[in-house]
Every structure is written in structure tokens, then in C-alpha cells.
N, C-alpha and C positions, 0 to 999 in steps of 0.2 A: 366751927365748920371745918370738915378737911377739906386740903388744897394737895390736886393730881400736877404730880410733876412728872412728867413725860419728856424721853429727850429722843429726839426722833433723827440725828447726827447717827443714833447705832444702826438705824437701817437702812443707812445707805450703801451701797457693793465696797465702798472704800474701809468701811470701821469693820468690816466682817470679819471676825477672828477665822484665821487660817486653822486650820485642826491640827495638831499635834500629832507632830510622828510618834510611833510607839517604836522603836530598836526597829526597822526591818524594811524591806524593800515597797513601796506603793505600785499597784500595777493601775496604769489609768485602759481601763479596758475600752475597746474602741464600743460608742454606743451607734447606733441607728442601722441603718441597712446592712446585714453579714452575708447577703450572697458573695460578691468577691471572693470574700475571705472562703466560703464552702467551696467554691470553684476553683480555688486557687490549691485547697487543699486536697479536694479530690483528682486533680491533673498532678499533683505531685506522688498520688497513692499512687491511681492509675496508670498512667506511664510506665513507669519502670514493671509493673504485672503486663502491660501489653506488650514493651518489649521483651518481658521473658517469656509469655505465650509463643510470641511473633518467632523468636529463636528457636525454641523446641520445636515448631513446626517448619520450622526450615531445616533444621536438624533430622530432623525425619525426613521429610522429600527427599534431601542430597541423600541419606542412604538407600532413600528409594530407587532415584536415579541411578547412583554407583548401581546398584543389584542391577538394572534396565542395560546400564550401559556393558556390565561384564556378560550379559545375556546374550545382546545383541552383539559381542564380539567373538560369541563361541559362535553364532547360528555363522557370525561372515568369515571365519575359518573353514565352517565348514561347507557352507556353500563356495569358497576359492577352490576348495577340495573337490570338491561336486564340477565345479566349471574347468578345473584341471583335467578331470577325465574324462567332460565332456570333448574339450579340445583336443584330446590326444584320441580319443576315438575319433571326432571328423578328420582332423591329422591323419591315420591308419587309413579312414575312409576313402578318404581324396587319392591318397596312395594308390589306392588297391581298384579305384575307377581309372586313374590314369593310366595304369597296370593294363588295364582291361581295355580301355580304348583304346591305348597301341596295340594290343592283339588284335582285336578290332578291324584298326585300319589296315595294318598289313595282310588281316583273311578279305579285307575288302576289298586289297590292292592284287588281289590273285587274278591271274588269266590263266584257267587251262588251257594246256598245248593241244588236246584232242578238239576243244572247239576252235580256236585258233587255225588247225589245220583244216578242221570241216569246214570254216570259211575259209581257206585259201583254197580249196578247192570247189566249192561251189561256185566262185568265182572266175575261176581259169578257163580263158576261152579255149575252145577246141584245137587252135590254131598253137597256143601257145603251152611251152612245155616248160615244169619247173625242176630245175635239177639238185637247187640245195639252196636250203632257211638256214641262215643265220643268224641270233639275236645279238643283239648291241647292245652292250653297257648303257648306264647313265654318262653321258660326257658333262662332265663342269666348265663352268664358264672360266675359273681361276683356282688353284688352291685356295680351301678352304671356303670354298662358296655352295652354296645349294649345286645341285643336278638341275636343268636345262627341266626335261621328263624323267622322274623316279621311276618308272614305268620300263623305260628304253626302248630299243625298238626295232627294227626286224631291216634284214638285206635278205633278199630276194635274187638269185640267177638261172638265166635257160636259154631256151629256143625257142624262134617263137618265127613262125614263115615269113613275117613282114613287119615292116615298121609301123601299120597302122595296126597289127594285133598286139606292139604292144602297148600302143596307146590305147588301145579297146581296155587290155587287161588294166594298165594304170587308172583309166575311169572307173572302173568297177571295186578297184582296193580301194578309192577315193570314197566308197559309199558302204564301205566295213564300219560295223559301229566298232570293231575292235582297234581299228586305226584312225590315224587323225588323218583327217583329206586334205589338211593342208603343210604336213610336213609328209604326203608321200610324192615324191619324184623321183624320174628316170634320170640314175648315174649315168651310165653308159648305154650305147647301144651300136653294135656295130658288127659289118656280115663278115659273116665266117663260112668256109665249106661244112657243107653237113656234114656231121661225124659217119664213118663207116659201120655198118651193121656189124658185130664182133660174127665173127666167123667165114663174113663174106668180103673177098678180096676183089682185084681187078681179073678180068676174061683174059684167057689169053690169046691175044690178040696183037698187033702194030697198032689199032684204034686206043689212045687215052680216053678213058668218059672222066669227064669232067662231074664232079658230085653235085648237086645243087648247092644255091647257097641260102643261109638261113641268117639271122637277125640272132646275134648272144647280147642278151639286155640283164642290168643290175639294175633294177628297183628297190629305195631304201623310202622307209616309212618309221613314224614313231607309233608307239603301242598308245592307246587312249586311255588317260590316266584317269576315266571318267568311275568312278567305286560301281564294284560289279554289283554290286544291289540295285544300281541302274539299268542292268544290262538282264535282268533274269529271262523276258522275253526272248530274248537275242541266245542268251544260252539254254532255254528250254530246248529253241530249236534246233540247235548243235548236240542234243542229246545230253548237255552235263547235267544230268540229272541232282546225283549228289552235293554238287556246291548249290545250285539251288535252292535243295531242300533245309542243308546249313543256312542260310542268307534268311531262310523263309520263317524258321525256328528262331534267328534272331530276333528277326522283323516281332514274332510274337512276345517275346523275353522284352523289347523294347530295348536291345542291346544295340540294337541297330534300326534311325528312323525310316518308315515306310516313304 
């Protein structure tokens, strides 16, 4: 008969011959799940391709930029350029208005003498007689200070029969629009013999006549600094035709407001 000898000590993890290296390195390759390992390896591809993408494209914008930003520093040269001679033209402008409105005001501040005097005499009562217009300067209050009225303003002397002609005449200059009714007052007033007619002397006679006597008054008044473009009514009717029509040619130009 045969007899099976079996030794069953070889199959166990411990009697398991080890395998023989042959000269050379063993690699134990990792076994079961390799995502990690793909993920791990394609973030180490990846990467550094997206950060060289990422750089080229920022490399381009910035010289995009530079060109945008050297653009827009020609356009603000030359719009400084443009607002330069913008300012220097309203500079010149303002100039050349201020220019003009002092011309302006000093053709506004005119009073012709010819209506001037047609109101002093439409106003002189019958009683009262005028012998000599004077104008007045501007008086200053100090060195160095504005004029009182730029304007100035008028003395006034005569004859006149009585003290109540010349308060008659004083009312009525009070109601000149070319004077101010409240800077005109009687200077003086006080009688005198009436002057002798030139050529006729005393009779001859022992009797003296005695000459009447009459009332010599100074009335002083200021000019009304009110802009004759106020006044055109008032110098229609004194005949100053021509400032008028000046004032009226402004009024349309808008060089002067209505």
C-alpha cells in the first residue's frame, strides 16, 4: 500500500519562503484605490501651466493698460491746453466787459447842461431872477475816501423881489428830477438895493430916490446821481434828443438794463 505524507507546517504565513532578490531594486507598488495619486499628479501638472497662462495674461493687460494710460495722458495735456485758452479767453472777456461797463457807467452818469438849464428855467418864478450857475466838484469826506456825490452839484445866485420868491423858487428846484430835494438849500439870502439899469443915472435934482430893494439869494443843491437811463422821460422833455437815443440803442444792444 502507499502512505501520503503531507506536512501541512509549509502552509502556514510563517514557513513561506521569502523570494529572492535577483541584483536590483524591488518597487512595492502601491495597490487599490489611485485617485490620490491621479489628483495629486495632475495639480502638480496643472499648476504651474495655469500659473504660466495666468502670467501671460497679465502680461498683456499691463501693456494694455500702459498703452490706455499713455492715451489718456496725451488726451489730459491736451485738454490742460484747451482749458488754458479757454481761461485766457474768459480772462480777455471779463476784461474787455469791465472795460465796457465803465464806459457805460460814466455815459450813464452824464447830465447835459442844455437840459439842465431848460429845467432851471422852466422852473424860475417870474419874480425871481438868475444871474450865475456854478457847478461843484465832488467834496470828500477825508483823503483818500469815495466823493460824498460823484455827480456834484450846482450853486445857484440872483434877484429875486422877496423872500418868499425865493422860497417859492427853492420848492420847485426840490421837485427837479435832476436834483436831489434833499441836499437843495438856501445859503444865503439877504436885501440889497437893486442894481441900476446900465446907462441910467440919478435926475438931476436936490431929491435922492432911493432904488428899491430886492432879496440876492445863493441856492446850492446836489446833481442826482440817479443813471440817466432813469431819466429818459425827463430828458425827452428838455429836448436832449441825442443822449436819449444813445441810452435807447443801449437799452436794445442790452449794454444797458431797461
Amino acid at each position: 500500500m502507499y502512505s501520503l505524507d503531507v506536512n501541512f507546517l509549509k502552509d502556514r504565513p510563517a514557513y513561506q519562503e521569502q523570494p529572492k532578490r535577483k541584483g536590483g531594486i524591488s518597487l512595492n507598488l502601491p495597490t487599490g484605490n489611485l485617485t490620490p495619486v491621479y489628483v495629486g499628479v495632475a495639480i502638480g501638472v496643472g499648476l504651474p501651466a495655469l500659473l504660466g497662462v495666468s502670467w501671460w495674461f497679465l502680461q498683456g493687460k499691463i501693456v494694455e493698460l500702459n498703452g490706455q494710460i499713455a492715451q489718456l495722458d496725451q488726451e489730459s495735456k491736451r485738454l490742460d491746453t484747451e482749458i488754458g485758452n479757454i481761461n485766457k479767453i474768459k480772462a480777455e472777456t471779463n476784461a474787455i466787459k469791465a472795460e465796457t461797463q465803465a464806459l457805460v457807467t460814466v455815459f450813464d452818469q452824464i447830465r447835459p447842461w442844455s437840459a439842465m438849464l431848460q429845467d432851471l428855467r422852466d422852473r424860475t418864478p417870474a419874480a425871481v431872477q438868475i444871474e450865475n450857475i456854478k457847478q461843484i466838484p465832488p467834496i470828500a469826506v477825508a483823503v483818500g475816501q469815495p466823493a460824498n456825490n460823484p455827480a456834484g452839484g450846482l450853486e445857484i445866485t440872483g434877484l429875486a423881489r422877496s423872500f418868499n420868491d425865493v422860497n417859492d423858487f427853492l420848492l420847485t428846484l426840490q421837485q427837479s428830477q435832476f436834483l436831489k430835494s434833499t441836499e437843495s438849500r438856501i445859503l444865503t439870502a439877504t436885501l440889497v438895493d437893486a442894481p441900476l439899469t446900465p446907462g441910467v443915472g440919478q435926475p438931476i435934482s436936490d431929491v435922492i430916490i432911493k432904488p428899491p430893494q430886492l432879496v440876492k439869494y445863493t441856492i446850492q443843491s446836489s446833481m442826482n446821481d440817479v443813471p440817466a437811463s432813469e431819466l429818459i422821460r425827463e430828458l425827452e422833455k428838455k429836448g436832449t434828443v441825442g443822449l436819449v437815443t444813445r441810452i435807447r440803442s443801449m437799452q436794445q444792444t442790452g449794454v444797458i438794463s431797461k
